[in-house]
C-alpha positions in Angstrom: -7.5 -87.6 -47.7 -7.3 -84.0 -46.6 -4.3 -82.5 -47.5 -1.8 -80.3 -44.9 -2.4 -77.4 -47.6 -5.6 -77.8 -46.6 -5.8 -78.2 -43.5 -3.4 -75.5 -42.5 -5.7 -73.0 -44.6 -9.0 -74.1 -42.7 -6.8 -73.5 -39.3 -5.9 -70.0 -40.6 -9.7 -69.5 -41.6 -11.0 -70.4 -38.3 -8.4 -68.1 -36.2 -9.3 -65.6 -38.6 -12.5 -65.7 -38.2 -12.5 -65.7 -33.9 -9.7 -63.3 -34.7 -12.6 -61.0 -36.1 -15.1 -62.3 -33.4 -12.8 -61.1 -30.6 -12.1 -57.6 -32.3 -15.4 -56.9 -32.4 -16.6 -58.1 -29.1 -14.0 -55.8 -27.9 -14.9 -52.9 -29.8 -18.9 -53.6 -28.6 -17.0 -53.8 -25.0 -15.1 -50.3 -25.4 -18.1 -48.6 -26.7 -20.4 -49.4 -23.9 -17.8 -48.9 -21.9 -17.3 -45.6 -22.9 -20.9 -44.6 -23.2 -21.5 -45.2 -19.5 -18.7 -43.4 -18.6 -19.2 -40.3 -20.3 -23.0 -40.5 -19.7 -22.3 -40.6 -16.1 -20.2 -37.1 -16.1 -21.7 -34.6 -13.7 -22.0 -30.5 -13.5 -21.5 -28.6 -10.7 -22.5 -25.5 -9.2 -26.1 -26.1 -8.9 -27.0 -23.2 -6.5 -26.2 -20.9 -9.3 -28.6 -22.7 -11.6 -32.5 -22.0 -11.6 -35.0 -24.2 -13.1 -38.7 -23.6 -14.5 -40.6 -26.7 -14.1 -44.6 -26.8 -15.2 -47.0 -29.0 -13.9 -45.8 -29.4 -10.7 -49.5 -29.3 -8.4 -48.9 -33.2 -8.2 -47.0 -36.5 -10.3 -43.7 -36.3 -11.6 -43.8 -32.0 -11.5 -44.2 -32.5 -8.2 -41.7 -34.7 -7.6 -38.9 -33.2 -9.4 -39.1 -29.9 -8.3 -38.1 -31.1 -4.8 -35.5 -33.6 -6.1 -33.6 -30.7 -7.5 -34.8 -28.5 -4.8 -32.6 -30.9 -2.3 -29.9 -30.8 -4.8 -29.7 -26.9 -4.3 -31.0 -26.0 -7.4 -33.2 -22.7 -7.4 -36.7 -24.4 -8.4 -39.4 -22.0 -10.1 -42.2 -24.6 -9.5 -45.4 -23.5 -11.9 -48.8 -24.9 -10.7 -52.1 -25.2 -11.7 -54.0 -24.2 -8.2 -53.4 -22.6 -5.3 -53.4 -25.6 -2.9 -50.8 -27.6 -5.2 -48.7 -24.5 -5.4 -48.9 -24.2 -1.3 -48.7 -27.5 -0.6 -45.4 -28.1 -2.9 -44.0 -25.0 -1.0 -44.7 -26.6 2.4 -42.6 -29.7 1.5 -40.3 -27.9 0.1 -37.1 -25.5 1.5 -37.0 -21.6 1.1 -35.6 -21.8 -2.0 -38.2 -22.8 -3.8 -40.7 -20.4 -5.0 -44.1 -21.2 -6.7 -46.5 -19.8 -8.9 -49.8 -20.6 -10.7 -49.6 -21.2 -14.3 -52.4 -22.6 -16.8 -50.3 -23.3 -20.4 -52.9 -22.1 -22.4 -53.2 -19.0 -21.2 -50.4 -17.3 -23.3 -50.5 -13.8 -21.1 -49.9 -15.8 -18.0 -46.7 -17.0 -19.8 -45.8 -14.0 -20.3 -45.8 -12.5 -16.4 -44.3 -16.3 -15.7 -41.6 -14.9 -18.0 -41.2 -11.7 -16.7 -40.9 -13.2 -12.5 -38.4 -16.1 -14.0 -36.7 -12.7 -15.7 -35.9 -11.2 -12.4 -35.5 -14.0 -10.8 -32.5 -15.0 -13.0 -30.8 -11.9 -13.5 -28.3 -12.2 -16.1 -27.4 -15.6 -15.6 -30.0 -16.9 -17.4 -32.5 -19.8 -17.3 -30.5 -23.3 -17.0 -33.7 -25.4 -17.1 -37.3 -25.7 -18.7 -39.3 -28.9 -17.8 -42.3 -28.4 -19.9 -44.1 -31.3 -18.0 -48.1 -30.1 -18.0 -49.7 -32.3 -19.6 -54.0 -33.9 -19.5 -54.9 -37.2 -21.0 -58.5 -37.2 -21.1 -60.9 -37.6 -22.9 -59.3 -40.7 -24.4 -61.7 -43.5 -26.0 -62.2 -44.8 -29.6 -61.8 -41.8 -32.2 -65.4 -42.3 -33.4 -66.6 -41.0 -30.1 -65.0 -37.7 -29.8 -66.0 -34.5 -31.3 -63.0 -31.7 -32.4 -63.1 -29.8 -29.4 -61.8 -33.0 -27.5 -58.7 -32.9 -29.3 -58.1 -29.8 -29.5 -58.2 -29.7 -24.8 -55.6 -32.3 -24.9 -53.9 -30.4 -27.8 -54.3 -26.9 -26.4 -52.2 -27.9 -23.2 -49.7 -30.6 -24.3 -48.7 -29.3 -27.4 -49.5 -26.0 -27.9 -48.9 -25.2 -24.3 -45.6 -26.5 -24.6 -44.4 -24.8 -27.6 -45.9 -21.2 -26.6 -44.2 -21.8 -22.9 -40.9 -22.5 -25.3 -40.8 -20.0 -27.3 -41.6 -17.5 -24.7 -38.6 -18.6 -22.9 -35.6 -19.5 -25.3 -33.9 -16.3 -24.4 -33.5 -16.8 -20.8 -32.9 -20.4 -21.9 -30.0 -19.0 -24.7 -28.3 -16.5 -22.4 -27.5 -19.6 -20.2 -26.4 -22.4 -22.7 -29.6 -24.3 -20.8 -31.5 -27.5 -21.3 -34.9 -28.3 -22.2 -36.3 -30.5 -21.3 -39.8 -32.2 -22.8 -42.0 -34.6 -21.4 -43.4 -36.6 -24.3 -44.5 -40.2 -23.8 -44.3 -43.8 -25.2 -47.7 -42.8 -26.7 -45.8 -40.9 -28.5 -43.9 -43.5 -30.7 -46.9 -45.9 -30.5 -50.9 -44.8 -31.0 -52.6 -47.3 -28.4 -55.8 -45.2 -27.9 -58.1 -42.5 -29.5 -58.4 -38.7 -28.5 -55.6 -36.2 -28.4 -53.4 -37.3 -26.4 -51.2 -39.5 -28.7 -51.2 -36.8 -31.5 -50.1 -34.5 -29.2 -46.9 -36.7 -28.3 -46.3 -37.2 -31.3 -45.8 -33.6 -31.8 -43.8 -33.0 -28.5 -41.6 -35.7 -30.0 -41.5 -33.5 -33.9 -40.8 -30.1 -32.3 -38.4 -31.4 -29.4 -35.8 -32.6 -32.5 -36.3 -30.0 -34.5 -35.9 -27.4 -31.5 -32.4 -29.5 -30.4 -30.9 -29.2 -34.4 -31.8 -25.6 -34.6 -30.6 -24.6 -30.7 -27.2 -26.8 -30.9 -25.3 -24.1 -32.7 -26.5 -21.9 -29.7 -25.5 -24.2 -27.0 -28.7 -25.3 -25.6 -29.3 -29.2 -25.2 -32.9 -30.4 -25.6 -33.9 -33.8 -24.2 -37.1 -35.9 -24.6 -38.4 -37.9 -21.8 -40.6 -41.4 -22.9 -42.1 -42.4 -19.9 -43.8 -46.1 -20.2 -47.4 -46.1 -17.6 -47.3 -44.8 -14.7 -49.3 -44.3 -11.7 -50.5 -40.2 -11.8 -53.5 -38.9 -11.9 -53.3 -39.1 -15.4 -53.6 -42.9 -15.6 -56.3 -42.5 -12.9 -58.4 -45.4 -13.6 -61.6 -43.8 -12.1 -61.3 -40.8 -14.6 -61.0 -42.5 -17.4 -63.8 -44.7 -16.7 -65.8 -41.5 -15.5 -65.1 -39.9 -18.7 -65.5 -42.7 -20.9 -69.2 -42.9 -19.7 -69.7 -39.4 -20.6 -68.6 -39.6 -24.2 -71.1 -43.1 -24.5 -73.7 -40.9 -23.4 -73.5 -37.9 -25.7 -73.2 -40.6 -28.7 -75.9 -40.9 -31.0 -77.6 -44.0 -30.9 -77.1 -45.9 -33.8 -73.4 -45.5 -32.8 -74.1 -46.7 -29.5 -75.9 -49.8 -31.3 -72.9 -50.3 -33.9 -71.1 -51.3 -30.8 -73.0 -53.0 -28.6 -74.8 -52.2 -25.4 -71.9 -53.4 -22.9 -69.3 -52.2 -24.7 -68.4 -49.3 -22.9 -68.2 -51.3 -19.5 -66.1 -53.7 -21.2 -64.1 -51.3 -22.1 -63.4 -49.6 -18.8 -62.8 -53.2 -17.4 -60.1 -54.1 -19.5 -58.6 -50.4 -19.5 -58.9 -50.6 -15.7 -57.1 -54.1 -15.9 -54.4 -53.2 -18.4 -53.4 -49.8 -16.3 -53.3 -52.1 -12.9 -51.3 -54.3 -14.7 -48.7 -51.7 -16.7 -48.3 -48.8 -14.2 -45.7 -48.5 -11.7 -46.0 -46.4 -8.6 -42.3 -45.9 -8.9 -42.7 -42.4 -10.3 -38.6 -41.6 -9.5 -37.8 -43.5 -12.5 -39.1 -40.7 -15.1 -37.7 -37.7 -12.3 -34.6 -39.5 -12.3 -34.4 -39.2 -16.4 -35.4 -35.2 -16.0 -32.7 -34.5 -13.1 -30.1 -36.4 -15.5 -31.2 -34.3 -18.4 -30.3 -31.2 -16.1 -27.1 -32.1 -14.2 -25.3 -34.2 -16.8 -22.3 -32.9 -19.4 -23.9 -34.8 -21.8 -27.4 -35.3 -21.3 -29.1 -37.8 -23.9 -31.2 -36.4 -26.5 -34.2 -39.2 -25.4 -34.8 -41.4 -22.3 -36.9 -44.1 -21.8 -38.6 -44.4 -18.1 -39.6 -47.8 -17.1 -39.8 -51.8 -17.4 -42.6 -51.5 -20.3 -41.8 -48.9 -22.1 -37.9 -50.1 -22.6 -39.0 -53.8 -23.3 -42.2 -53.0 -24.7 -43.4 -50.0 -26.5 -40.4 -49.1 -27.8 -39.3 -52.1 -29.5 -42.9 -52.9 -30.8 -42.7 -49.5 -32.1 -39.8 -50.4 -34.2 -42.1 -53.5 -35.7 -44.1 -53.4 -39.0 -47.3 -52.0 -38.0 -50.1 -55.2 -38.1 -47.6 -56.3 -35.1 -49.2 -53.2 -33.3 -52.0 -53.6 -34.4 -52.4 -57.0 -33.0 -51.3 -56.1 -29.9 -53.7 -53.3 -29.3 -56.5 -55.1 -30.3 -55.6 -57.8 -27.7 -56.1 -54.6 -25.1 -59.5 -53.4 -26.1 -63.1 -54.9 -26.4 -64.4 -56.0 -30.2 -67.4 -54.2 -30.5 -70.4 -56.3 -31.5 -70.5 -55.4 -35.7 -66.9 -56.8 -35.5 -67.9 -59.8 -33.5 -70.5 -60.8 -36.4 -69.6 -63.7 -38.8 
């Protein structure tokens, strides 16, 4: 028989213990709360504000520059060629001014500087969207030779920290934001070549730039965009270029993977792109423009379905979870294949 001792302290354990529950549901509640509320705090005076955004002959460059452009902001569009500098200009108001940029040319910095300079005056740069970036060549890591890595390397990483550097003082005069376009490939290796390494370091130097420029006022933020469709992810180039690296293989490589390989490999890459990538590019310009306009822009965002649901969580997973899942993307090549 139970006692009432007893039974009164199991009552008084249970409404403890929902007494805890409840407190803490509440204080998950009035966090969240709070977050969105404070995330969605806006500035204002965005005529007054100028932004330098790279990359912007096509993709989410292209995009953004006349997102803000409509917002009022005074867009400093940089592009690669002529035509994507004159078409952007085109589509875009007045306001906007254009001009042609390679990243790895550090003396064309420099004059990008110097017109940004006047174009400022002493208010400053508010924005940098280092957003230039190549992919290819991508493939297995066997295939590529150093000077592969070092194209991708040369303009997504290097590029971006010489483009930087070069303008942190316009950037520190105006208590700006930086903003860096990194990728989920930059948490999670899923193919050979350059292209994840250099993520990887846009991800290193964008945390350690934001510690070391907090104390100055300047905010650096790091976009993750999942796949999208750009002519990045262009499944024709990648196939194209994929061919060209079989070619220049020795043959006995060739052999170690089996004649078809390559075309297997272009069919499933081809099949997992049309499968992953959105042609709802506004989700990653969306991220940029909140970088820029908010009070409190987040130090990382993740754009899209796959790369909030997917990458990033697997990334957080021991790696033979990874593992598995890439080699359930890519062809076995035929010594693998052999009991």
């Amino acid at each position: 028989m139970v006692s009432i001792g007893d039974l009164v302290y199991h009552v008084g354990e249970v409404m403890l213990s929902h007494l805890a529950l409840t407190c803490v549901s509440l204080l998950v509640t009035f966090a969240a709360v709070r977050w969105f509320i404070r995330d969605s705090y806006k500035l204002d005076g965005f005529s007054q504000k100028h932004v330098f955004i790279t990359g912007c002959d096509s993709g989410f460059g292209n995009l953004l520059a006349k997102q803000l452009d409509r917002k009022g902001f005074k867009v400093i569009a940089a592009c690669l060629s002529e035509k994507g500098a004159a078409d952007l200009a085109a589509a875009a108001s007045p306001r906007l001014k254009t001009l042609l940029l390679n990243v790895t040319d550090s003396a064309g910095i420099r004059s990008a500087v110097d017109f940004v300079s006047r174009e400022v005056g002493e208010r400053g740069l508010w924005g940098l969207v280092n957003n230039a970036g190549r992919a290819i060549p991508i493939g297995p890591t066997e295939w590529m030779q150093l000077e592969d890595f070092i194209k991708v390397l040369d303009v997504n990483l290097v590029g971006l920290i010489d483009v930087t550097l070069q303008f942190l003082p316009l950037l520190k005069k105006a208590q700006g934001r930086v903003v860096n376009v990194a990728s989920i490939l930059g948490r999670l290796s899923l193919i050979g070549g350059g292209y994840c390494p250099s993520k990887y370091g846009v991800e290193s130097f964008s945390d350690s730039l934001r510690k070391t420029m907090h104390c100055f006022g300047l905010k650096v933020s790091i976009i993750e965009p999942g796949f999208f469709k750009t002519t990045i992810t262009s499944p024709d180039l990648i196939g194209d270029d994929l061919r060209r690296l079989w070619t220049r293989l020795p043959q006995d490589i060739r052999d170690s993977y089996g004649a078809t390989y390559v075309e297997d490999y272009v069919r499933m890459q081809t099949f997992s792109l049309g499968m992953l990538c959105s042609s709802d590019i506004a989700q990653v310009t969306r991220c940029m423009e909140h970088a820029l306009t908010a009070r409190y822009p987040r130090k990382r965002y993740a754009a899209g379905w796959d790369a909030k649901l997917i990458w990033i969580p697997l990334s957080y997973l021991p790696s033979f979870v990874a593992d598995f899942v890439v080699s359930m993307l890519l062809p076995v090549p035929e010594v693998g294949r052999k009991p």
